[in-house]
N, C-alpha and C positions, 0 to 999 in steps of 0.2 A: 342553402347550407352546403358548406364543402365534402364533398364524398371522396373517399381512397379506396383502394384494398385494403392499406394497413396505415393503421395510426400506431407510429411511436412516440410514446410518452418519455423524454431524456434524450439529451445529448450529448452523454458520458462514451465510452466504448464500446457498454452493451446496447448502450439503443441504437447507435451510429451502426455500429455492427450489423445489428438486427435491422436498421431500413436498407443499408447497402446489399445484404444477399438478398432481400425482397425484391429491390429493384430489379438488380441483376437476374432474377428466376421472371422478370416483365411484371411487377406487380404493381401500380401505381400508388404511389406512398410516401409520406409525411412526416417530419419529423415535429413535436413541436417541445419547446425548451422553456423550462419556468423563468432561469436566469435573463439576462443579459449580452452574456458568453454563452459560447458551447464548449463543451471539454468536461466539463462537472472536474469531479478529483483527479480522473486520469491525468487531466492537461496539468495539473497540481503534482501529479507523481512522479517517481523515478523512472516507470515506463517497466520496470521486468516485467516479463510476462513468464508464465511457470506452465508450460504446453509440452508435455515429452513426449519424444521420440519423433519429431517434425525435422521436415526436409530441413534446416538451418543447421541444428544440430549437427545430424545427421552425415550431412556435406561438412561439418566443421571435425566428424572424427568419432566425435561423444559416441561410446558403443550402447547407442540406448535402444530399447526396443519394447513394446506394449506390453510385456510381459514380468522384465524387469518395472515399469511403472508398474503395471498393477499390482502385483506384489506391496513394492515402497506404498504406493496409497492407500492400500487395504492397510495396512498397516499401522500409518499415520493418522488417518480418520475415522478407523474401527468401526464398529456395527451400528453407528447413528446414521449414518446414509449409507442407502441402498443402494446394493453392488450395481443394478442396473442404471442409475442414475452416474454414480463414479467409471464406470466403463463407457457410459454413452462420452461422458468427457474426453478422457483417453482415446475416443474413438476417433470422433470428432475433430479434436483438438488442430492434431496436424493438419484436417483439411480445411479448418480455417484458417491455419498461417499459410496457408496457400494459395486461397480464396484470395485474402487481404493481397498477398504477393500479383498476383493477378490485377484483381481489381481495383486496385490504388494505387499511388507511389507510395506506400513503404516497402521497405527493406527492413530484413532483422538480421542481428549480427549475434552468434553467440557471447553471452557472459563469462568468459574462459574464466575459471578458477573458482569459481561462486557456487562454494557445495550446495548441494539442500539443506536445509535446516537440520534433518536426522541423518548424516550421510552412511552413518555406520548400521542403519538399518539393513535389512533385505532388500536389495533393488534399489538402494541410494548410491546418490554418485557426489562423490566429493571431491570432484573434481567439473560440477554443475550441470544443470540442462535448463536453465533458465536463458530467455533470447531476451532482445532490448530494439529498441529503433534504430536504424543505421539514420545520421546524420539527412535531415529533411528541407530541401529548398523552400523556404517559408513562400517565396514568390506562385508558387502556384496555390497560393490560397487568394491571390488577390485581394480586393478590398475586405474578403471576409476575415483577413488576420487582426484587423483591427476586433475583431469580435470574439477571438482565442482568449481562454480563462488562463489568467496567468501563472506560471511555476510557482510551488509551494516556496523554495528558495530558486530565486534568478542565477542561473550562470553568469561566471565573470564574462564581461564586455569581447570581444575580439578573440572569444574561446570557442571549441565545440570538446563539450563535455559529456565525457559517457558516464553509466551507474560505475561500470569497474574501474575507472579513473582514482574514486574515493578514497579508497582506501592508500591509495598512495600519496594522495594531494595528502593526508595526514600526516604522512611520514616525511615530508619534504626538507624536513631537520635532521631526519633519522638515517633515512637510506638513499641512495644515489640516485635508484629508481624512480622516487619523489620528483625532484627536479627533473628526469627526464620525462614523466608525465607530461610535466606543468609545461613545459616546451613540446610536447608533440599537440599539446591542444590549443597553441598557441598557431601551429603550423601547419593544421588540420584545418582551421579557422582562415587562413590568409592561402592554402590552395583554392579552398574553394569561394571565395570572397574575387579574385583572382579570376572565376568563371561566370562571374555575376550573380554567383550565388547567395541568398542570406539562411547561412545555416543555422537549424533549430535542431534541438535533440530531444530525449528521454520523454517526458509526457507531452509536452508539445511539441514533439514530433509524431506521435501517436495520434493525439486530439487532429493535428492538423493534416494529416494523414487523409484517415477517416474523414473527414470533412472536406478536403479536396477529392474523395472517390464519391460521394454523395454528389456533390458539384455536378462531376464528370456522368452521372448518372442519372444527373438532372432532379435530384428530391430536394423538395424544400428543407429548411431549417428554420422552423419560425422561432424567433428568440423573444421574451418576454411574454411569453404564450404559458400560464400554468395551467397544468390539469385539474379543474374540479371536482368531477367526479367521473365515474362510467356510466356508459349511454345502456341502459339493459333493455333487450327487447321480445319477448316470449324466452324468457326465459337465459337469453345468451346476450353478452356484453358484444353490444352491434358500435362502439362509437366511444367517443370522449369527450365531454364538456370542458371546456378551455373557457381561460378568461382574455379576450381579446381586445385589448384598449379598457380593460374593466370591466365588457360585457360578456356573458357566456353565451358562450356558441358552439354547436355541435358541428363534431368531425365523423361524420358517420367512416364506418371501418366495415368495408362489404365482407372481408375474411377473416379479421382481428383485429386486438389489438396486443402489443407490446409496452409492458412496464416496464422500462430501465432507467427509473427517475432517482435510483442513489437510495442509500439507505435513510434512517435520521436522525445521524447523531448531532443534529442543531436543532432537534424538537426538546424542550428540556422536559415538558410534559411526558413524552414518550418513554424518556430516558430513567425519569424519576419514576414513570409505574413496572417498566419491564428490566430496571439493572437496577444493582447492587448500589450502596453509596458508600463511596464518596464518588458523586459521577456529577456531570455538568455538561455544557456548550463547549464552555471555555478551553477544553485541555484537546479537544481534538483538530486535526491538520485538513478533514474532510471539508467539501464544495457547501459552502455559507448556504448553500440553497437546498441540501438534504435536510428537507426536515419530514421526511417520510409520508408524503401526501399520496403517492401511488401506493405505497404499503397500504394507508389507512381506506384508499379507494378501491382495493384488491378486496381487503377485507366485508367492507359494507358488499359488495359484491358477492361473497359466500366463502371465501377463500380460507384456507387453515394460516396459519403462524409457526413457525421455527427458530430459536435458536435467537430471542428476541434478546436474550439479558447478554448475549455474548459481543464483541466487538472483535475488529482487526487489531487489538490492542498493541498499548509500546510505551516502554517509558517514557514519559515527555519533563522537558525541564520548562515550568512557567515562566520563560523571560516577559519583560517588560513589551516586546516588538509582535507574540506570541507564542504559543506552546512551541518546542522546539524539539525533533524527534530525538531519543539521545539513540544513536545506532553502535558507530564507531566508538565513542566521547567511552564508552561507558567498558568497552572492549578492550582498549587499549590498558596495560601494563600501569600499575598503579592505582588502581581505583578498588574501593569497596564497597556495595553497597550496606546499610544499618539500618532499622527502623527505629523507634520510639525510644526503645529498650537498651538502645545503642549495639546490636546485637546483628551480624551480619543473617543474612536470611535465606539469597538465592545463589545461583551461578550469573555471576551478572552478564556474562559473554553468553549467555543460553538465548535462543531464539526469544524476540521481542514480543509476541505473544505470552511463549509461557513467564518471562517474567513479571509481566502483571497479575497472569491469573495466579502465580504465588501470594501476589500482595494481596489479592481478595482473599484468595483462600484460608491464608496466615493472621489476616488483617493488621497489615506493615503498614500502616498508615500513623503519621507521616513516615517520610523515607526522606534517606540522604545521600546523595553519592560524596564520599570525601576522596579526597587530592590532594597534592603536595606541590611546590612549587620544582619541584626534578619534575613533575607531569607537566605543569607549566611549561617549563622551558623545552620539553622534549619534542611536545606536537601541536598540531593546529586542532583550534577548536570552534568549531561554526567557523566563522569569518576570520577569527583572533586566532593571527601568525604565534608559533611558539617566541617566547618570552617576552612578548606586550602583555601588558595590565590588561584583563577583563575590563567589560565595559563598565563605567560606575553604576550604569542606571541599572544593571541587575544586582549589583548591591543595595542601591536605594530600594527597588523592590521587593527585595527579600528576597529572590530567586536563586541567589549566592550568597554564602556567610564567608569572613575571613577571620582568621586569630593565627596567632604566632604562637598557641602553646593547642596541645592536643583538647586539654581543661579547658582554656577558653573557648574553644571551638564547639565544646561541647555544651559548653554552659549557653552558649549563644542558639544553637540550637535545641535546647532543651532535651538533652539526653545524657543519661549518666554518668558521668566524667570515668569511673574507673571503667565501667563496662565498653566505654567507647576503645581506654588507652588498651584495656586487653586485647579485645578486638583485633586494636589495630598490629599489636603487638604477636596474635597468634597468624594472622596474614601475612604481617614478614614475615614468621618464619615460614611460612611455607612457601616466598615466596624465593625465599632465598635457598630452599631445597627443590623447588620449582614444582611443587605438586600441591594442590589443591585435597588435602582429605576429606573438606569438611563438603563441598559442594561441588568439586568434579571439574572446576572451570579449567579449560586446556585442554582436557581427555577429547574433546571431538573437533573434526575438519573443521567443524562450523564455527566453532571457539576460536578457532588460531586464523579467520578469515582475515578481520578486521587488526588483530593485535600485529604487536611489531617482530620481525622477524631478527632483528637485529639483536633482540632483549634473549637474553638468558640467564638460568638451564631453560626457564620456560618463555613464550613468545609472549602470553598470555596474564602473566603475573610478577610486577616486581613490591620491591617495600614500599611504604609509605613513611618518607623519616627526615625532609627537608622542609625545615619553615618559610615563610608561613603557610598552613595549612587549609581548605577549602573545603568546604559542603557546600553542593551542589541540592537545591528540591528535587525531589522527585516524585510524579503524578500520574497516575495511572489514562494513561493518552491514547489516541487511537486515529486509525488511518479512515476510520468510518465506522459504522455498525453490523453487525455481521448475520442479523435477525432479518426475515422477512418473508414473502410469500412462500408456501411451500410447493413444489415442481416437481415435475417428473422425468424421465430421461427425455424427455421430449421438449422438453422445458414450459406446458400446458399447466396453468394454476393449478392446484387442486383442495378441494375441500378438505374440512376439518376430517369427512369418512373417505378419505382418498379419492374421490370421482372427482371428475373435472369441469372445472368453469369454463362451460363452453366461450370461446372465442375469445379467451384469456389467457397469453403469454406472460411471462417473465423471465430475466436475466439481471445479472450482476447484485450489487448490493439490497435491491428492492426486494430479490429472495433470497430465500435459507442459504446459507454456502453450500457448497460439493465438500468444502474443506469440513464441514463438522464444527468440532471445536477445537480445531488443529490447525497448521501451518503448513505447508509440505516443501515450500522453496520463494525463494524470490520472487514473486511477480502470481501468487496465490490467489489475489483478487482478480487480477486484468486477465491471467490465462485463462478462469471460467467462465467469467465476466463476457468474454471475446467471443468463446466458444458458443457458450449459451444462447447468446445474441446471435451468431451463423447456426447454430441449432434448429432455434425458432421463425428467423426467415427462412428457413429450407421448409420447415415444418408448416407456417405459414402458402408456401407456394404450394403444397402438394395437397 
């Protein structure tokens, strides 16, 4: 039977993470991966990563410093996780963007302008501290890039595309700076095309990162390798049962093991015993292959649970192709969101988190984003340039309604035709005095990210008053599950009475967040996620 130091279970961020500082402290060790790919969600994501006050920053200006963070997080994630746990992060953090900087090829580039989420708190900065991937030579992955889980959405062809790109590529009707985006990633693409380079960005620059320093480190990656259960042996989890060709076989683990096999938001058993409904498979953006099997092997193991019902949540629109995140769509100047009642409900620009947990907490179910053909014409939406026709087939679906009277729009989606016209009616005005009373949308950095600067008095709100008219579903979606093992600053499993599962790690989505049930900036999953995983190979080696 194959022996290591350390079995990690996932080949997401945090487990890649976590064999790579093992390696590196000399510890001989393995990765092994349920998929097919490696990458889990990361290689699916936008790639921020949420790690303050690291050398990136740093050198980029941002006047951040562990203090200011601690403040903003204490704050953000309040008294459900323990200060010694949220400081070990902070601590940490920077020396694994460091770590990474070292020991792989990446690179991270600050997100210039991408507040945090709360930036008018204490210790926020609205002016951002979240970092991203600097542009990644896919060639030093060699044959293994064939084996990279692909982008949630694919970059355009002949582009290199960052996360803060976005919000301009939207505006490319709007504001000048649009078009010169669209041409600097055009140009970004063909210098280094130019050096023989095949440039990748945002999570699959990340995934493929981390898996070119593994390479170089010499650990394996076994791919189609799931974990069965844990090896327990007087009393301490010595090992991992894998299924190998369909047989199970033990990976004995002489100093641990690491879980960082994703959370499970594709288990819908799991989903239907520890969250609220209306919940499902279908509406999340996370790796097909979290269906929480480390979670539930942590547990048989002796392990406690956290923070099971909560998710990375985000409004998603169900198209026909997939749930589709709404970020910007929903940001921009013109839109309002309604439920049932035809009755607006939230700040729809408010961080994608909380506007979910409004819809459970409210029970806004269903939800509509409405729209106007001036929204139409103004920006890009997913793929669809401003003033091409939506696709048909999310009309065939239902995932879009059309009518040419406010009445029929509302009669088509079952909601109250006066209640809708007032609505919409008390939104112009406010949109046309440019203040928000009733739900605050504009009053923060984080509001006026994505909306358009061009649009006034406010960036963040105009009317809605040109036919025909649109509703848009909307579904309470998520970037993964946010429940899992519960850890300590060490990132050591720990029982339901706090003691620890001897020779039992975890990182990223398999456990509890650092974040709580909060969000604190861009890249909230991968900066722990990251850290955690350099946490526990450090922890691991000593």
């Amino acid at each position: 039977m194959p022996e290591f130091d350390v079995v990690v279970a996932g080949a997401g961020a945090a487990g890649m993470t976590a064999a790579l500082t093992a390696a590196r402290s000399g510890l001989r060790t393995v990765v092994l991966e349920k998929a097919p790919v490696f990458g889990g969600s990361a290689a699916r994501s936008g790639a921020g990563i949420w790690v303050p006050n690291n050398d990136v920053v740093l050198a980029a200006g941002v006047p951040d410093t562990f203090a200011k963070a601690d403040t903003y997080l204490a704050a953000v994630v309040g008294p459900e996780v323990p200060a010694a746990r949220r400081r070990a992060f902070l601590t940490a953090g920077p020396r694994a963007i460091a770590f990474l900087q070292r020991w792989s090829p990446l690179r991270f580039r600050w997100m210039e302008g991408y507040p945090d989420y709360y930036p008018e708190l204490a210790g926020g900065m609205p002016g951002g501290r979240s970092i991203e991937p600097e542009a990644l030579d896919a060639n030093v992955l060699g044959d293994e890039l064939a084996h990279l889980n692909p982008a949630y959405i694919p970059t355009p062809a002949g582009t290199v595309v960052y996360d803060v790109d976005y919000r301009w590529l939207a505006l490319i009707a709007r504001h000048p700076r649009g078009v010169a985006v669209a041409s600097e990633m055009v140009l970004r693409y063909l210098q280094l095309a130019a050096r023989g380079q095949n440039p990748i960005t945002m999570g699959q620059a990340l995934a493929g990162g981390l898996r070119a320093g593994l390479l170089a480190a010499g650990v394996p990656v076994l791919l189609n390798t799931p974990l069965a259960d844990l090896h327990v042996e007087g009393g301490r989890v010595a090992g991992v049962v894998a299924l190998v060709d369909g047989t199970e076989t033990l990976f004995r683990a002489r100093r641990g093991v690491l879980i960082g096999s994703g959370g499970f938001e594709h288990n819908e058993r799991m989903r239907k015993q520890f969250q609220a409904e209306p919940i499902g498979t279908e509406w999340t953006v996370g790796a097909s292959s979290n269906t929480g099997d480390g979670i539930e092997a942590g547990e048989r193991a002796g392990a406690g649970l956290a923070l099971m019902d909560d998710s990375w949540w985000g409004p998603m629109i169900p198209l026909p192709e997939g749930p589709y995140f709404c970020l910007s769509e929903r940001t921009l100047p013109g839109t309002v969101f309604v439920n049932a009642s035809g009755r607006r409900f939230v700040n729809e620009a408010a961080p994608y988190s909380d506007v979910v947990h409004v819809m459970y907490q409210g029970d806004h179910f269903p939800a509509w984003m409405i729209t106007d053909q001036d929204y139409r014409n103004r920006y890009l939406f997913k793929e669809t340039a401003p003033l091409l026709p939506y696709p048909q087939a999310w009309y065939d679906s239902g995932a879009v309604v059309k009518d040419w009277t406010i009445a029929g729009l509302a009669a088509k989606i079952g909601v109250p035709a006066a209640a809708l016209r007032a609505t919409i009616e008390r939104s112009n005005a406010q949109a046309r005095a440019g203040r928000d009373t009733d739900f605050h949308r504009g009053d923060s950095a984080y509001d006026a990210y994505f909306a358009d600067p061009t649009n006034t008095p406010n960036p963040c709100l105009a009317p809605i008053w040109l036919p025909p008219f649109y509703a848009f579903r909307i579904v309470p979606g998520d970037l993964g599950t946010k429940g899992g093992l519960t850890t300590d600053a060490r990132a050591r499993v720990l029982r339901p009475d706090g003691s620890v599962v001897p020779g039992l790690w975890a990182a990223g989505n398999a456990s509890a967040a650092v974040m709580g049930r909060s969000y604190a900036g861009a890249g909230s999953t991968l900066g722990p996620a990251m850290t955690f995983g350099f946490v526990a190979g450090e922890d691991l080696a000593s």
